[in-house]
N, CA and C of each residue as an Amber inpcrd file, in Angstrom:
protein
   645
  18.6850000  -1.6800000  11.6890000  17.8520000  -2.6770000  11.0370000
  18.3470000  -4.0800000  11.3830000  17.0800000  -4.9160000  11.5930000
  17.9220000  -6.6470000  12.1460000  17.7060000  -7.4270000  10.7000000
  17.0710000  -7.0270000   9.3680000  17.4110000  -7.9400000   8.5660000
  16.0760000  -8.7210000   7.9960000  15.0040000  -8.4580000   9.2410000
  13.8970000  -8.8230000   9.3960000  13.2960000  -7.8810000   8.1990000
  13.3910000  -7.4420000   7.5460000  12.6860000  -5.9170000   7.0740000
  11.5580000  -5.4500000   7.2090000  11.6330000  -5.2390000   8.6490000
  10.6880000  -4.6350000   9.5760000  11.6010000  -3.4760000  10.4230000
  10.8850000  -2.1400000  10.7230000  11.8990000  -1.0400000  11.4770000
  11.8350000  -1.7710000  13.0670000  12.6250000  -1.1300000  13.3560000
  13.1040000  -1.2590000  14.6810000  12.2470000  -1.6710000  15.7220000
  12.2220000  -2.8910000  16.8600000  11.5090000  -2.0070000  17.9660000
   9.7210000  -3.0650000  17.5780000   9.4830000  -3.3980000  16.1530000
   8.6370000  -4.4400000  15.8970000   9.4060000  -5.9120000  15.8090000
   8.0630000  -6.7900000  16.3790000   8.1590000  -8.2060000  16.7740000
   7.5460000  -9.0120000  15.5380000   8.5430000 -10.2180000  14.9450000
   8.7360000 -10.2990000  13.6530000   7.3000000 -11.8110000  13.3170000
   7.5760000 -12.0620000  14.9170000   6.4540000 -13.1650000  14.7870000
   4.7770000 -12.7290000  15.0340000   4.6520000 -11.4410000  15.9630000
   3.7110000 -10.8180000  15.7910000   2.8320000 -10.1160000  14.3040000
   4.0910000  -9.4470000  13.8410000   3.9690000  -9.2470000  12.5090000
   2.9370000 -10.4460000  11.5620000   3.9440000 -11.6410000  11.6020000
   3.4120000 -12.5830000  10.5230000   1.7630000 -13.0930000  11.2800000
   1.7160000 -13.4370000  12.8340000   0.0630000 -13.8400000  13.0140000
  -0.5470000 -12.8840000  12.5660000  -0.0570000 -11.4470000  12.4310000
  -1.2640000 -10.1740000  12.1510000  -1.2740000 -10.0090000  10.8350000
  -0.4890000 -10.6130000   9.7990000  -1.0240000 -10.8160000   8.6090000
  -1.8220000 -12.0070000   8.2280000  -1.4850000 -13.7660000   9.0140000
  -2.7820000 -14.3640000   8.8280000  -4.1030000 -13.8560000   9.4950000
  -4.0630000 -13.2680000  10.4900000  -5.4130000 -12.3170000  10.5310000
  -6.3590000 -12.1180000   9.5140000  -5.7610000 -10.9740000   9.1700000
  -5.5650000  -9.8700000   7.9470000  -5.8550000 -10.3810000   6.7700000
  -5.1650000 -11.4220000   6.6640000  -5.3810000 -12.9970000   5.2410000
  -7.0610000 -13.7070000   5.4750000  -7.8420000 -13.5690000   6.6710000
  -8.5990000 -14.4520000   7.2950000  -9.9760000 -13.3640000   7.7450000
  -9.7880000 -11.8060000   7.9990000 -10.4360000 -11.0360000   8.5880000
 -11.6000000 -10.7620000   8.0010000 -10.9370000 -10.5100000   6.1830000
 -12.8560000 -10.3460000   5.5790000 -13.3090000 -11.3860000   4.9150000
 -12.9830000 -12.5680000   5.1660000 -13.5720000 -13.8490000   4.0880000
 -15.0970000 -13.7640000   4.0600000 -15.1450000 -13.7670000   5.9920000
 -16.9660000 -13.6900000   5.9100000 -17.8590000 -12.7730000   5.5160000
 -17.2170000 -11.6530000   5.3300000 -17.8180000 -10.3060000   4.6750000
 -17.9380000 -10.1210000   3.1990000 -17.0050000 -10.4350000   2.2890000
 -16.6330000 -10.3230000   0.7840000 -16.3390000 -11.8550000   0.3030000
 -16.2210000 -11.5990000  -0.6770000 -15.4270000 -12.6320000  -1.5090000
 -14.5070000 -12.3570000  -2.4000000 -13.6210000 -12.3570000  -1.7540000
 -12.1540000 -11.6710000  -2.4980000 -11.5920000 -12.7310000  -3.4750000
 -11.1610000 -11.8480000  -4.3190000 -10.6310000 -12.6180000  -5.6150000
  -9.1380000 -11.7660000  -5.8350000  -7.7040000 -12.7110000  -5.9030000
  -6.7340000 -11.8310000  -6.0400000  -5.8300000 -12.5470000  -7.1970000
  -5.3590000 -11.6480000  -8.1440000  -4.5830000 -11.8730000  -9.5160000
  -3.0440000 -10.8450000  -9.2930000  -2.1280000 -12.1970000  -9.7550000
  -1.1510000 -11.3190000 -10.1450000   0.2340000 -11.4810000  -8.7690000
  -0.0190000 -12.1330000  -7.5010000   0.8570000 -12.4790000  -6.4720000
   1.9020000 -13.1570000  -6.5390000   1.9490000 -13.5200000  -8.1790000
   3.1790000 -13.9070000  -8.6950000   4.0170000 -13.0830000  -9.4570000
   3.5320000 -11.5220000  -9.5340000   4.5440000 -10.3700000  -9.6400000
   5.1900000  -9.6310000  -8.6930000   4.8840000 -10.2520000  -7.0770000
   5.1820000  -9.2890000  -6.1080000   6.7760000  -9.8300000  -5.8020000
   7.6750000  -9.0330000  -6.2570000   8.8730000  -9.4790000  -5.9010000
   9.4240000 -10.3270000  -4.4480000   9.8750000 -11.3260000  -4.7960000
  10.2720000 -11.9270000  -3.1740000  11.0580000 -11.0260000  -2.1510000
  12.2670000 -10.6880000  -3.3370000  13.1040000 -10.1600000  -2.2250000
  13.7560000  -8.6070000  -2.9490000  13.8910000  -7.8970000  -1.8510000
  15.0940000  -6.5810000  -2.2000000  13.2970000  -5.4160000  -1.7740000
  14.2660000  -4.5450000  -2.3360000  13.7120000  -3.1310000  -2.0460000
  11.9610000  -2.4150000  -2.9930000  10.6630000  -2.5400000  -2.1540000
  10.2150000  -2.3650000  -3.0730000   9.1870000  -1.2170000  -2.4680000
   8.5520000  -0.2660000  -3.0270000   7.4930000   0.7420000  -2.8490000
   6.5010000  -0.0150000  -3.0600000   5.4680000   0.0630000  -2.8400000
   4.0810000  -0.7050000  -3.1320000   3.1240000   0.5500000  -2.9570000
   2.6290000   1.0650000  -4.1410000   1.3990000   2.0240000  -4.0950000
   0.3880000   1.5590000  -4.1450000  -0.9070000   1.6760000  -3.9380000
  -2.0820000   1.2440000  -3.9220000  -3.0820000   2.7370000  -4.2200000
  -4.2990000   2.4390000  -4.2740000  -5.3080000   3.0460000  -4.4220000
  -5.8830000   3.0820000  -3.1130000  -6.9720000   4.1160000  -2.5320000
  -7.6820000   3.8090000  -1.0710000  -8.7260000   4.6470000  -1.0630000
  -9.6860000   3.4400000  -0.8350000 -10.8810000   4.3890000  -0.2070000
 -11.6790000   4.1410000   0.5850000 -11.0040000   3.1710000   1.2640000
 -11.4790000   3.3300000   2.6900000 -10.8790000   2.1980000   3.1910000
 -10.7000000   2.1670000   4.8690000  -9.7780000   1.2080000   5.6060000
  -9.6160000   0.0340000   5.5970000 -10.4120000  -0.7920000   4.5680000
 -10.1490000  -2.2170000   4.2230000  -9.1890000  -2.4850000   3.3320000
  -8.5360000  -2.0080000   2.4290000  -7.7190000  -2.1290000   1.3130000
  -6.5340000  -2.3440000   2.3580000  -5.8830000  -1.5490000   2.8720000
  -4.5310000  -1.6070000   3.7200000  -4.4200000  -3.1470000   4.1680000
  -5.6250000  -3.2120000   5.1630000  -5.4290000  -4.7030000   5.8260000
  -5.9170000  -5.5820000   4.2110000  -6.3280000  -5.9990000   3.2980000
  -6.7860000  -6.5060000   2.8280000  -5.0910000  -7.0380000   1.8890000
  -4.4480000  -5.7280000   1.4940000  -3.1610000  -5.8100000   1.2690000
  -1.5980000  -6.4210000   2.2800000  -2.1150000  -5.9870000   3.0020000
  -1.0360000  -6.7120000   4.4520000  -1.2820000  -7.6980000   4.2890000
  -2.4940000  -8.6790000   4.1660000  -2.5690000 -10.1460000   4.7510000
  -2.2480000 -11.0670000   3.4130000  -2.5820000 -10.4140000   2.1340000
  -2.5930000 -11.1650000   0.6210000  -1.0160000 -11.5200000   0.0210000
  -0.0030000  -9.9440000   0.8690000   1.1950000 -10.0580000   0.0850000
   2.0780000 -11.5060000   0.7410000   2.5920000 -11.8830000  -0.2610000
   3.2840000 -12.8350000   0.1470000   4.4750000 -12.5290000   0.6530000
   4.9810000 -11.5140000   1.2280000   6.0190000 -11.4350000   2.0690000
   5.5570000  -9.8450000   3.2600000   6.9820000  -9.8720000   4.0160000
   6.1650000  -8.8410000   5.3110000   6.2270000  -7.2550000   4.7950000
   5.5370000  -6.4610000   5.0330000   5.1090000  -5.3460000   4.3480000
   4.9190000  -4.3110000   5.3080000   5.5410000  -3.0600000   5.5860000
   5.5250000  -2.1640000   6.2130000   4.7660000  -0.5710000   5.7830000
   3.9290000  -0.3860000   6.3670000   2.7660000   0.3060000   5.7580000
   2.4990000   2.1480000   6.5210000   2.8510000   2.7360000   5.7880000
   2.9020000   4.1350000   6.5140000   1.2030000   4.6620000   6.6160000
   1.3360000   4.4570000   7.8580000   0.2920000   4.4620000   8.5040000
  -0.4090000   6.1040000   9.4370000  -1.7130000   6.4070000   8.7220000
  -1.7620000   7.9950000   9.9130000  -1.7920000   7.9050000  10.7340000
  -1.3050000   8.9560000  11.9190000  -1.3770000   9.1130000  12.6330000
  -2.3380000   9.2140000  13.7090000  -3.4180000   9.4180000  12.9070000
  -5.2900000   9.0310000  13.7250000  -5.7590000   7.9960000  14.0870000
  -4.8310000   6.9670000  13.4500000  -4.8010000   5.1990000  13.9890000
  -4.1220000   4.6580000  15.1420000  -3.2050000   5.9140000  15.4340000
  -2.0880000   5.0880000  16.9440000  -2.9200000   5.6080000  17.8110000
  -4.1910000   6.3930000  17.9460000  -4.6640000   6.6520000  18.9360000
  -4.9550000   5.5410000  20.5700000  -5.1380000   5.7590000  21.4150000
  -5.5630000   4.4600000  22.2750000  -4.1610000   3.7760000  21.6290000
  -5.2260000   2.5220000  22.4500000  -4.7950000   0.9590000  22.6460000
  -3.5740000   0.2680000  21.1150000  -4.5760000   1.1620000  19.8950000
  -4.1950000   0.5350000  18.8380000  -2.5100000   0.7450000  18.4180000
  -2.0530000   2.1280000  19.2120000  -0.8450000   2.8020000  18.7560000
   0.4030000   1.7600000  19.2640000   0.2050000   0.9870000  19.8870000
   1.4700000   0.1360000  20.5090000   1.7260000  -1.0890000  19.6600000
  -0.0450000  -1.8050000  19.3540000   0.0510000  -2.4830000  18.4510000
   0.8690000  -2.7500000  17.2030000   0.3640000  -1.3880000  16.5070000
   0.3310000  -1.3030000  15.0350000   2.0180000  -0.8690000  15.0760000
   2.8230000  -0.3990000  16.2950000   4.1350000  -0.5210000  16.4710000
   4.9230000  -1.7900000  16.7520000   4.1590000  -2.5940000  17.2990000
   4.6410000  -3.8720000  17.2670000   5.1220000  -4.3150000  16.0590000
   3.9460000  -4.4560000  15.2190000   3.8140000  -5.5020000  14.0710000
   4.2570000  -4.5170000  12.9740000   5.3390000  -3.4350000  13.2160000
   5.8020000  -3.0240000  12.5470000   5.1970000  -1.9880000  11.6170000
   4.2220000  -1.4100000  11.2760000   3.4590000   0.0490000  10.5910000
   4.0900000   0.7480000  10.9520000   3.9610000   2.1760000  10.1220000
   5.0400000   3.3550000  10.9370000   4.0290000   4.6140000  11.0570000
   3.9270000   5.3940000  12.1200000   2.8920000   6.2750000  12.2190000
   3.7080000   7.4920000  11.0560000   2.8590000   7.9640000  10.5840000
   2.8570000   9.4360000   9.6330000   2.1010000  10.4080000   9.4720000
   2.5090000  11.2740000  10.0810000   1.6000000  12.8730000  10.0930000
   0.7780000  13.1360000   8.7900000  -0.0720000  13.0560000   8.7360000
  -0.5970000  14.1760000   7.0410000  -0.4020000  15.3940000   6.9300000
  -0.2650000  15.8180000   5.4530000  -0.4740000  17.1220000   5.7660000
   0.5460000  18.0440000   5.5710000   1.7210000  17.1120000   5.9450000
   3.2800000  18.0930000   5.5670000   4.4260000  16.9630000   5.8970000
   5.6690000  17.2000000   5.5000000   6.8220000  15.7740000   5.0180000
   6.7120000  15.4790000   6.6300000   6.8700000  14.1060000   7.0970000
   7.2170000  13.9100000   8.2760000   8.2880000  12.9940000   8.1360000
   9.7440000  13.8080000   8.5790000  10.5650000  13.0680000   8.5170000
  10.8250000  12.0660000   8.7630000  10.8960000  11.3820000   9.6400000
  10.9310000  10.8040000  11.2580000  10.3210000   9.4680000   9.9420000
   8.9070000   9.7030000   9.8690000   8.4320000   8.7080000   8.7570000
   9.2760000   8.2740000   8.0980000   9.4650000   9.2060000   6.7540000
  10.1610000   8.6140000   6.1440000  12.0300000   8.3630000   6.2260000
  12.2990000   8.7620000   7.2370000  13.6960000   8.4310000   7.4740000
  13.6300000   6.3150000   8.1880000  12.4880000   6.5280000   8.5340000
  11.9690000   4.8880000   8.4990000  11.9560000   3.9470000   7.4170000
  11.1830000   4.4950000   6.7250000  10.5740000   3.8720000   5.8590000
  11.9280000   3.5270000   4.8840000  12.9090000   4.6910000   4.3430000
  14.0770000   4.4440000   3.8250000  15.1940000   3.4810000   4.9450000
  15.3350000   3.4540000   5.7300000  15.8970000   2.3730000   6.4820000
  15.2900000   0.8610000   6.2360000  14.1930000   0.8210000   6.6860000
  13.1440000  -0.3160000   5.9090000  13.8700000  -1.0250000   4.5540000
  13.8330000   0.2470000   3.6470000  14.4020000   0.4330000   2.1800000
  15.4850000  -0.6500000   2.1370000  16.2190000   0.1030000   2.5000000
  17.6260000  -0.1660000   2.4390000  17.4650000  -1.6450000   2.9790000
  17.2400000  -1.6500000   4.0080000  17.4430000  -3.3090000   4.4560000
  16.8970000  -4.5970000   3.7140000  16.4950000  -4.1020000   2.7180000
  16.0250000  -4.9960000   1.5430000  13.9800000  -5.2980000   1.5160000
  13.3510000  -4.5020000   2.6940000  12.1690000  -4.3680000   2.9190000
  11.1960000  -4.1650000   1.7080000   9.4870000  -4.2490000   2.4730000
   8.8320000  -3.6200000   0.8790000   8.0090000  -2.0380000   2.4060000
   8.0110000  -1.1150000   1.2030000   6.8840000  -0.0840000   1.8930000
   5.7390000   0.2150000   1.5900000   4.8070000  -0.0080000   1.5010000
   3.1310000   0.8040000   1.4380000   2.9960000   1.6360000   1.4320000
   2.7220000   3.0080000   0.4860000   2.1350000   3.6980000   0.3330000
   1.0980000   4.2460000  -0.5390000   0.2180000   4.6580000   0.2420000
  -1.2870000   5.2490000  -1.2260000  -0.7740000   6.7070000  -1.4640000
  -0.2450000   7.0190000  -2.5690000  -0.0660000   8.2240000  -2.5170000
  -0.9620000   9.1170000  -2.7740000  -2.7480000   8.8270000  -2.7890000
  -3.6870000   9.9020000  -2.6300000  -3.1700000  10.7260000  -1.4000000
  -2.7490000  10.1830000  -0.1530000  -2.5330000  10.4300000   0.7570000
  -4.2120000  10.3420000   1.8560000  -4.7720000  10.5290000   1.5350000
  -6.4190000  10.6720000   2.1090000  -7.0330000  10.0810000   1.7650000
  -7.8440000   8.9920000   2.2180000  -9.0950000   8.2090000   1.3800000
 -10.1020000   8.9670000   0.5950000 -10.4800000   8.4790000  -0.3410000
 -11.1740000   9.4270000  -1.7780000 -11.9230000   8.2090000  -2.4900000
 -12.1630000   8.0980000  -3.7350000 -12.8220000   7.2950000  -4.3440000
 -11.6990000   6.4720000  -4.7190000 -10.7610000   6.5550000  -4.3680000
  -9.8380000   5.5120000  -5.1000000  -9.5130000   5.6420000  -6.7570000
  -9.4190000   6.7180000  -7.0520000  -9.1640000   6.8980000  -8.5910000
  -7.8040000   7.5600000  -8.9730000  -7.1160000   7.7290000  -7.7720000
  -6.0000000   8.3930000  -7.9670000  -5.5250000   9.8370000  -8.4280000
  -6.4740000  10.6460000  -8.7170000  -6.9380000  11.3970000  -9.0270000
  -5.5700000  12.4660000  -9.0370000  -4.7680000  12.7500000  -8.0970000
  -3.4540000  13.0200000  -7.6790000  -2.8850000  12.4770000  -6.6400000
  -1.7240000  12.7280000  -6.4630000  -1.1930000  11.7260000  -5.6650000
   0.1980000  12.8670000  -4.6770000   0.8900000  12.5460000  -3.7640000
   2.0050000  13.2650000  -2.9050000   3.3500000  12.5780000  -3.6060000
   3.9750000  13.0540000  -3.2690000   5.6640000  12.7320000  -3.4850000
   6.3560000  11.8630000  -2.7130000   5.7530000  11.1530000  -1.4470000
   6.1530000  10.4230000  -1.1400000   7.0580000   8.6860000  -1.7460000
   6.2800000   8.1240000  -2.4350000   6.7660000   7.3690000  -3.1700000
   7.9360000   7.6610000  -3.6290000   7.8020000   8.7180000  -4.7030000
   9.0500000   9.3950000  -5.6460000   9.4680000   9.5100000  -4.9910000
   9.8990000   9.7170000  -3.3910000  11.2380000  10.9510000  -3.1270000
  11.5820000   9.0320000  -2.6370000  11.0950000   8.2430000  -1.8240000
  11.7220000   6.9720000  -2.0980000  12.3430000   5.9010000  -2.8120000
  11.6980000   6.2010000  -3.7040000  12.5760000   5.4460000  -5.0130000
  13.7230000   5.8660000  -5.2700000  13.8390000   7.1740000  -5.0020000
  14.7680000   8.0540000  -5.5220000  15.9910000   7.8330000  -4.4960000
  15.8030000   8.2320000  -3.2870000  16.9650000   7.6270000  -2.4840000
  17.3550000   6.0860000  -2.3990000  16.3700000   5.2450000  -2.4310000
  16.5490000   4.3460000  -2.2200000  17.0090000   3.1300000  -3.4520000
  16.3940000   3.8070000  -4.7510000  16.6070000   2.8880000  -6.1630000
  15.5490000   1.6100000  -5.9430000  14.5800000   1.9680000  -4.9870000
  13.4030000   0.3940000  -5.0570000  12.7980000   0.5480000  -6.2520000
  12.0370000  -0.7850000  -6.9010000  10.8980000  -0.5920000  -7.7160000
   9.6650000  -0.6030000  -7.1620000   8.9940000  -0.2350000  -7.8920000
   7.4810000   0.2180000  -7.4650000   6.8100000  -1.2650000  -7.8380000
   6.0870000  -1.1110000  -7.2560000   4.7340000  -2.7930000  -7.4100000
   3.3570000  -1.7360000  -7.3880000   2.5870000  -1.8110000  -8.2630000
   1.8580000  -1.0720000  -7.8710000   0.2040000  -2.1550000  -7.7640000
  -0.5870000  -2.0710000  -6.8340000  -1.6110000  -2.4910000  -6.4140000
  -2.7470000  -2.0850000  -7.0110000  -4.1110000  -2.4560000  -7.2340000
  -5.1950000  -1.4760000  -7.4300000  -6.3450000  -2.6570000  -6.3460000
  -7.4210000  -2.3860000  -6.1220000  -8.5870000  -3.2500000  -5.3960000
  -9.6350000  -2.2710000  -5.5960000 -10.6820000  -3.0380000  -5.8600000
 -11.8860000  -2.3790000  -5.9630000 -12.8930000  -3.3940000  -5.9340000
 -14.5270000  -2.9140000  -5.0650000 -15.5040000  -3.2480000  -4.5740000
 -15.6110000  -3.2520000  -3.0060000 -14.7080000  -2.5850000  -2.5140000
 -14.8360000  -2.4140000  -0.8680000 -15.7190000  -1.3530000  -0.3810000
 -16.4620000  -0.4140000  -1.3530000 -17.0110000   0.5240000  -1.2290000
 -18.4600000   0.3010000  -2.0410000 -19.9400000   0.5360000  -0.9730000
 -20.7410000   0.4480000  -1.9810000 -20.9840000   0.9100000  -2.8090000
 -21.7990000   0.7390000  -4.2900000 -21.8220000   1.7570000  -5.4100000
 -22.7630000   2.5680000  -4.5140000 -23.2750000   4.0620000  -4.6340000
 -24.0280000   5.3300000  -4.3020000 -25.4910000   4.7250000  -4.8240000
 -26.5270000   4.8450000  -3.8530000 -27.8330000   4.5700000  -4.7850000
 -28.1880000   3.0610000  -4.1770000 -27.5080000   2.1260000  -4.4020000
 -27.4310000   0.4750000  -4.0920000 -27.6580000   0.3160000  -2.9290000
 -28.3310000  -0.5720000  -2.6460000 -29.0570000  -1.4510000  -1.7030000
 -27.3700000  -1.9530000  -0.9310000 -27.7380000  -2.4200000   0.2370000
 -26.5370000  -2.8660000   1.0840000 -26.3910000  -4.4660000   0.3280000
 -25.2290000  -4.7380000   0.2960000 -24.9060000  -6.2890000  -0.6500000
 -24.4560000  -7.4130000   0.4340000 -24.7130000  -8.6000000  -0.2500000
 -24.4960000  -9.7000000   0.5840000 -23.2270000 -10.0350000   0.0510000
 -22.0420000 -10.4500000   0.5830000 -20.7840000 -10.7730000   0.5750000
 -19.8950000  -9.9180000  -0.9780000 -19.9870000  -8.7960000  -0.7980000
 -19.5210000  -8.5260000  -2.5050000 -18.6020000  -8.7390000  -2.5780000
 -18.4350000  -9.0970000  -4.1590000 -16.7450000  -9.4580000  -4.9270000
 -15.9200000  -8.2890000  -4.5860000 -14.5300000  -8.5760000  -4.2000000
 -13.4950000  -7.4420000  -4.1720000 -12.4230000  -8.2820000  -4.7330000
 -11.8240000  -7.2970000  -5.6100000 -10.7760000  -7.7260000  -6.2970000
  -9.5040000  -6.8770000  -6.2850000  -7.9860000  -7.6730000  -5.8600000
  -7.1250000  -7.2710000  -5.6460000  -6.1190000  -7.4810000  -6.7460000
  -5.3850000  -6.3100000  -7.9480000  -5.0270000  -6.9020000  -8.5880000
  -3.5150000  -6.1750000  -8.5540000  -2.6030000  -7.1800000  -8.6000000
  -0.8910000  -6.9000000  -8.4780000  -0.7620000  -6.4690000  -9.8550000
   0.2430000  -5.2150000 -10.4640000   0.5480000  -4.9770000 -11.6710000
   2.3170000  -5.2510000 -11.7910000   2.4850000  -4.9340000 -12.6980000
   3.8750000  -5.5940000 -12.9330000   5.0110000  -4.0090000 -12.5910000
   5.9040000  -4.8200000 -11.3630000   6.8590000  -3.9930000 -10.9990000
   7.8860000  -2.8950000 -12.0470000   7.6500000  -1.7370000 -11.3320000
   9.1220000  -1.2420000 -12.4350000  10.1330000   0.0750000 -11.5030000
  10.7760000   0.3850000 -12.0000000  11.7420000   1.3190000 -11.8440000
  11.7690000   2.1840000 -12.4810000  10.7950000   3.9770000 -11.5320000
  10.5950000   5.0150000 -12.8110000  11.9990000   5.7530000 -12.3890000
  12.4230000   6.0710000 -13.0510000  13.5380000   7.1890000 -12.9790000
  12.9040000   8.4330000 -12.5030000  13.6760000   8.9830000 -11.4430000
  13.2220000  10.2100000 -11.1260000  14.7020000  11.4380000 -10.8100000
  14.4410000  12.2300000 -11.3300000  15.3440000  13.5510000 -11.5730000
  15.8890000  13.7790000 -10.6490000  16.8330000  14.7680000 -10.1600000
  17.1780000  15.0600000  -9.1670000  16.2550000  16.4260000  -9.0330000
  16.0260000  17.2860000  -8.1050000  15.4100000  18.4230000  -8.0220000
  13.6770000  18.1250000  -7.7550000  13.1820000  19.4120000  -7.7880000
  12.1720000  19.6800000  -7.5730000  10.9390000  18.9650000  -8.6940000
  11.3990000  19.2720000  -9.5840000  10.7740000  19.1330000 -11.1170000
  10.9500000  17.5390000 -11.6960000  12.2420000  16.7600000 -10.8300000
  12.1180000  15.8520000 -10.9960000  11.1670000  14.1740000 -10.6330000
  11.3590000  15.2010000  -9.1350000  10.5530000  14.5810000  -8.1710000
   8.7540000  14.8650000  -8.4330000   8.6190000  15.7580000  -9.4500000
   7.1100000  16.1210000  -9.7770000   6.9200000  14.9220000 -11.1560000
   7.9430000  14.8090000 -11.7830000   8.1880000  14.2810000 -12.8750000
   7.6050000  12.1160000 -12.4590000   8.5800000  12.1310000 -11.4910000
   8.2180000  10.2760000 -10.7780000   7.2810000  10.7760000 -10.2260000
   6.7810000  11.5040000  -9.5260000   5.5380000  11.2880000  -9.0000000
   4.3710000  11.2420000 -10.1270000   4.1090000  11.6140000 -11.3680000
   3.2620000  11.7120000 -12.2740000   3.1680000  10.3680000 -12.9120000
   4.6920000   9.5190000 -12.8100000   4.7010000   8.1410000 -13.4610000
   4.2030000   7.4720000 -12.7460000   4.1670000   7.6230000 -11.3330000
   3.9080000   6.1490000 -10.8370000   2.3720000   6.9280000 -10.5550000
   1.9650000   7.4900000 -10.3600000   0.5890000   8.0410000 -10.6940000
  -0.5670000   7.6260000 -11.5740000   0.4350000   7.6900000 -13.2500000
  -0.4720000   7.5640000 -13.8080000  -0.4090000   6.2610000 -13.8020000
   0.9900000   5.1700000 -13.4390000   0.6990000   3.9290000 -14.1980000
  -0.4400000   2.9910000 -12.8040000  -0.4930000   3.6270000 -11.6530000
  -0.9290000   3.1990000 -11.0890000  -2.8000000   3.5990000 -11.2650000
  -2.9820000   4.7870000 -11.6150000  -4.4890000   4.9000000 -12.2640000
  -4.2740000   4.0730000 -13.8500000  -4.1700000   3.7450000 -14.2980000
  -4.1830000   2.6360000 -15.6590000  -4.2780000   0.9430000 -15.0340000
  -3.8420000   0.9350000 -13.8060000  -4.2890000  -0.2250000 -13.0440000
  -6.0030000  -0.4170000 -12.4510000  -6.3020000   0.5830000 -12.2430000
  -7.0450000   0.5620000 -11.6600000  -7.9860000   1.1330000 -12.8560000
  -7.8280000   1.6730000 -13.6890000  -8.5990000   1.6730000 -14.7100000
  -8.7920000   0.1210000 -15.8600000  -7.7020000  -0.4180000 -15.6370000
  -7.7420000  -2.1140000 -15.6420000  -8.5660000  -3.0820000 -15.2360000
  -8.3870000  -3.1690000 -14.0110000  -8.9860000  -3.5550000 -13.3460000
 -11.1460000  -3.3620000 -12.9660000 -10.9040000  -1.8150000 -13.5100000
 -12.2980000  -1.7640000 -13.2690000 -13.1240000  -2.3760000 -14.9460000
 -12.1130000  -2.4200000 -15.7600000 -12.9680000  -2.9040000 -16.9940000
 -12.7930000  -4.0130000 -16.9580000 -12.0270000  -5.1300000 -16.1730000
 -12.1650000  -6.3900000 -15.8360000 -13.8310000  -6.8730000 -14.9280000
 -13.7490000  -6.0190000 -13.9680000 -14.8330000  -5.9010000 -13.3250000
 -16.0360000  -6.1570000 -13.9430000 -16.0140000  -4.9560000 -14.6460000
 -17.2770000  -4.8190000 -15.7130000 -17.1780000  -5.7160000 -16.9630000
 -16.6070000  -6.3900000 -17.2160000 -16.6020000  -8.0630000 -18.3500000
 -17.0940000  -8.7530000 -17.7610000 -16.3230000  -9.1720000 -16.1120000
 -17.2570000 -10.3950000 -15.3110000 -18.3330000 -10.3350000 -14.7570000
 -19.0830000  -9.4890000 -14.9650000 -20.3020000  -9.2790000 -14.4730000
 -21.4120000 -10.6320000 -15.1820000
C-alpha cells in the first residue's frame, strides 16, 4: 500500500479526474439532491454499504464522497476496454457468486491503509430494498475494526406504470457511521451481517418517507 488508499497498481490522479466526472456525469439527466456529507468520515478505515438497483448509484456515490473510495466492483464490468480503466482508478474486480479472495484480501489491505471500501451487500442489483444482504461487509469490519457509513439513494429507477420523466429528483442520503460488533465464528458473522443490514434498510426506509413529505 503507498498511503494513497487506493490498492496497488492504481493512478491516484486518475482516480480523483474520474470522480469529478462522476461528480458532473448525471447533472443533465437528474437533479440530485445530497444530505448528510458531513457524516462521511475524513479519515481512517471505513466500509460504506449502499443500496443498488441499478448502475447509477455506484458512480453517483464515487463522485459525491468527499474523499477517494474504492468500490468492489463485478466482474462483468472489466470486460473490454473498461477492465484496465476501472484498474487504474483503483475499483477492484469481484467474482459473484462465491468468496473471492483475491477481492477481498484487497479490499482489507485498502482497510488497513486507512482507506474507505464500497460495498452493496445485496450483492446483485434488485429493487434496492435490501431485502438480504452477503457477508462481505461483516467479515471486513471484523478483520479490519472499520466503521460502517452506510448510504441509501433513491429515484434512479423509474416507478413501474410511469411515463418516462424529465430530469427526476434522486436523492443521496449519508447515515451516521458506526461500529457493529461482530462475533467470531460463523453465527457471528451472520449476527453483523443482520446489523448492518437492517440499519442500512431503516436508511433507506428513511429516506423513502422523506421522499414522500417532499412531494
Amino acid at each position: 500500500m503507498t498511503g494513497t488508499g487506493l490498492p496497488d497498481g492504481a493512478v491516484p490522479w486518475l482516480h480523483d479526474v474520474a470522480r469529478l466526472i462522476a461528480r458532473c456525469l448525471y447533472r443533465p439527466a437528474f437533479r440530485i439532491r445530497v444530505d448528510g456529507l458531513e457524516r462521511v468520515p475524513r479519515t481512517g478505515p471505513v466500509v460504506l454499504v449502499a443500496n443498488h438497483s441499478s448502475l447509477v448509484e455506484p458512480q453517483l456515490i464515487f463522485g459525491m464522497l468527499p474523499r477517494r473510495s474504492v468500490f468492489l466492483v463485478k466482474s462483468e464490468l472489466f470486460a473490454g476496454p473498461a477492465g484496465p480503466a476501472l484498474h487504474r482508478i483503483g475499483q477492484v474486480r469481484v467474482t459473484r457468486g462465491a468468496p473471492d479472495r483475491e477481492a477481498l484480501a484487497t479490499a482489507v489491505r485498502v482497510l488497513r491503509d486507512g482507506g474507505l471500501v464500497a460495498v452493496f451487500p445485496e450483492g446483485t442489483r434488485g429493487a434496492g430494498d435490501v431485502a438480504s444482504a452477503q457477508q462481505g461487509a461483516a467479515w471486513l469490519v471484523r478483520v479490519t475494526g472499520a466503521v460502517v457509513l452506510p448510504v441509501a439513494v433513491r429515484g434512479t429507477l423509474r416507478p413501474p406504470g410511469t411515463r418516462r420523466r424529465f430530469r427526476p429528483r434522486v436523492d443521496l442520503l449519508v447515515g451516521e457511521p458506526f461500529a457493529p460488533d461482530v462475533p467470531r465464528g460463523r453465527a457471528g458473522l451472520a449476527e453483523g451481517t443482520e446489523r448492518i443490514r437492517a440499519t442500512l434498510a431503516a436508511l433507506v426506509e428513511r429516506l423513502d418517507t422523506r421522499r414522500r413529505e417532499r412531494r
